[in-house]
C-alpha positions, 0 to 999 in steps of 0.5 A: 878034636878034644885037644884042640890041634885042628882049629889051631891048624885052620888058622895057620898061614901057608907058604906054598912051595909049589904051584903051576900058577901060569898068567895066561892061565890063574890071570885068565879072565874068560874061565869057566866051570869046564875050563876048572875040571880040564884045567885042573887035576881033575882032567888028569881022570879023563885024559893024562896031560903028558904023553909016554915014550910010547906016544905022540901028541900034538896038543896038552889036553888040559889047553885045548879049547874047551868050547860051549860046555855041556852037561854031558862033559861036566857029567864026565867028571861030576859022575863018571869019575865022582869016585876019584879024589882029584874030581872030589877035592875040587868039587868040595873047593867049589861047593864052599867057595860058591856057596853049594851048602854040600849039594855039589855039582848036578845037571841042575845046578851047573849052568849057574854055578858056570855062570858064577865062575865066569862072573868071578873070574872076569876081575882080575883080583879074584884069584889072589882073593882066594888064594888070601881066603885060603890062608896062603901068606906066599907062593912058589909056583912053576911056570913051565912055558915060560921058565924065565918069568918074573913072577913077582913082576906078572902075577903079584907081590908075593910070589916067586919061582923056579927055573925048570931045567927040562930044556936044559937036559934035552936040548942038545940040538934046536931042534929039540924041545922039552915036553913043555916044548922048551929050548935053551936056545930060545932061553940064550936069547932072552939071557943075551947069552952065546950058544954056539958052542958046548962051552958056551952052553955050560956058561949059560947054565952058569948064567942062568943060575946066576941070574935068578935073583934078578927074576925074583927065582928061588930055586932049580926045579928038574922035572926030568921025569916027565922027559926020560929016566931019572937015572942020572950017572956020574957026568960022561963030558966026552960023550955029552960033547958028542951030542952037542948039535948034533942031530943024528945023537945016539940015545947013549949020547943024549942019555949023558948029555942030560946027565952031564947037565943035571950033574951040572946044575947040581954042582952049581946050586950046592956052590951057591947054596941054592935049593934044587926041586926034584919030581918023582914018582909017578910021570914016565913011571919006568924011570922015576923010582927015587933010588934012581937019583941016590947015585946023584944025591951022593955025588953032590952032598952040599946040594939042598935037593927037596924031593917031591909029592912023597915019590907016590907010590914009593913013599917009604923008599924016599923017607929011607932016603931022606934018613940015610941022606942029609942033604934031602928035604920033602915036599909033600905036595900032590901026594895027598891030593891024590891019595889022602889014605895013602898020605896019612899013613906016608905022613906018620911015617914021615914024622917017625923016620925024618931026623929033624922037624925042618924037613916037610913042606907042602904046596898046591900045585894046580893052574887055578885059584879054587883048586889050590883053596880046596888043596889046602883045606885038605891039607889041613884037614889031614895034618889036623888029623895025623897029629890028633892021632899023634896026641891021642896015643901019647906020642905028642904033646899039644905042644909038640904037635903045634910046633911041627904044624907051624914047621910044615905050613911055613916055617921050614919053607920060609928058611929052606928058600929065604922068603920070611917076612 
């Protein structure tokens, strides 16, 4: 690049705002080269990890036991699906973190690249090696199994993370869990908070909230996408009172309970000006089209909402959104790993449409080490090549396109969470 903006681009550290990096799962120290295809985007080619209204399931796939690998099962995705962007970008992760030279991974080779993961992988430093090596300066992740985690505390230094509120907005009864099996009665306990009574359940998601500095907890994540529509109208109490431990809730009632509580949460973070995560696109995909949060987002103006993976594939509704609506942010994250034609084209119109450089952030968002290296070498390479494209048609100056790389790789999330150095 003759301007010069993609080294300048290779050299910047990232604070990562978004990443499923789980104990049990980024610490774990028996992985192997299957378990980082099942465990990773990757799988998501050969089996979707969430189950539609239509479906049940007894078992996440990406968890289930991988078992002696077989050429025959890395063939699945290192052939089958060689096509898919997921199975690409994590075998190029690996190709330069094992030292490949761009040969990849084939029937001949795969048995020691398998055994060098291992090998890597049984000390415990070697993730957060590669998360140093790959530039990345802090981390945000959500560890969905356990919303109450310190991170800090069980993963290292620099990391924070968000309380997902899925248990929250479904839980009305016990008996009822999230889609990543949640209940905020488990989470009352923990919190030594009481829940026997619909009162008591508004003053612990008050608690809740409030709580969040003390587990070292950045933010509100609602990933209600994954659960039921993100349609949520303005807050029906009667109605969600209804619902409060009641088995036999009508779909009316439990539609206002989990409305009342996004409404809820909303309130509370705009109140303590606390940034509130929000998934869109894709997940139960009848439900999820980012118009459906407007009414939302309108209700509560003093509420920093980051609205994430550009609303894949609705990209353009969600950059109209963020131009009419000021109080909205954007996480980039996933949606150029899913698509890095569709992200270039979303990016520049993000640069021409966003009132303001602080708005755009991005994040790994995978379980291991050597997904979110190649996540965010990719990232880089794409930002690189949308701001050349930005210079060599006058649109940008060296100077400006340097001056947004920095907003979008760290500045604007180190003021969004207030996590600077």
């Amino acid at each position: 690049m003759s301007h010069g903006i993609r080294p300048f681009i290779s050299e910047l550290p990232v604070v990562d705002v978004h990443e499923h990096h789980l104990p049990e799962v980024f610490l774990n120290r028996d992985v192997g080269l299957l378990d980082l295809f099942q465990q990773s985007y990757a799988g998501w080619a050969k089996d979707r990890p969430y189950p539609l209204p239509s479906e049940s399931r007894e078992e996440d796939p990406m968890l289930s036991d991988t078992g002696e690998a077989t050429w025959e099962q890395i063939a699945q995705y290192v052939e089958r699906s060689a096509s898919n962007h997921f199975v690409r970008n994590l075998v190029r992760g690996i190709d330069e973190l094992y030292g490949l030279d761009g040969v990849g991974i084939n029937r001949d080779n795969w048995r020691e690249i398998d055994r060098q993961v291992r090998e890597r992988h049984a000390d415990p430093d070697y993730p957060h090696r590669v998360m140093k090596q790959a530039g990345v300066r802090q981390v945000i992740t959500d560890c969905y199994t356990d919303p109450l985690l310190d991170c800090k505390r069980e993963l290292a230094p620099n990391y924070h993370s968000v309380l997902r509120i899925n248990a929250y907005g479904v839980g009305n009864h016990p008996a009822r869990r999230c889609h990543n099996g949640n209940s905020p009665f488990e989470f009352a306990r923990k919190l030594d908070s009481p829940c026997d009574t619909f009162d008591d359940f508004c003053q612990l998601m008050e608690t809740s909230v409030r709580t969040l500095e003390d587990r070292n907890q950045v933010a509100i994540k609602n990933a209600l996408a994954y659960d039921r529509d993100i349609h949520f109208d303005e807050p029906d109490e009667k109605l969600a009172r209804e619902a409060w431990r009641n088995e036999n809730a009508t779909d009316e009632q439990l539609k206002a309970f989990g409305d009342f509580v996004v409404d809820r949460f909303c309130t509370i973070a705009g109140e303590l000006d606390i940034p509130m995560q929000m998934h869109l696109g894709t997940a139960i995909i009848r439900g999820s089209h980012p118009l459906n949060v407007a009414g939302l987002i309108e209700r509560h103006p003093n509420t920093r909402f980051l609205l994430m993976h550009l609303a894949y594939p609705w990209s353009t509704d969600l950059l109209a959104m963020a131009f009419v609506y000021r109080n909205i942010w954007i996480d980039l994250t996933w949606s150029f790993l899913l698509s890095p034609t569709h992200f270039k084209r979303a990016l520049h119109e993000a640069i021409e449409i966003l009132p303001d450089e602080t708005r755009m952030m991005l994040g790994g968002d995978n379980w291991h080490a050597e997904e979110s290296y190649a996540t965010f070498q990719l990232a880089r390479q794409l930002i690189a090549e949308v701001l050349q494209e930005k210079l060599d048609d006058g649109y940008f100056s060296l100077r400006d396109a340097e001056r947004l790389a920095q907003r979008i790789c760290f500045r604007n999330a180190e003021e969004f969470f207030g996590i600077g150095n």
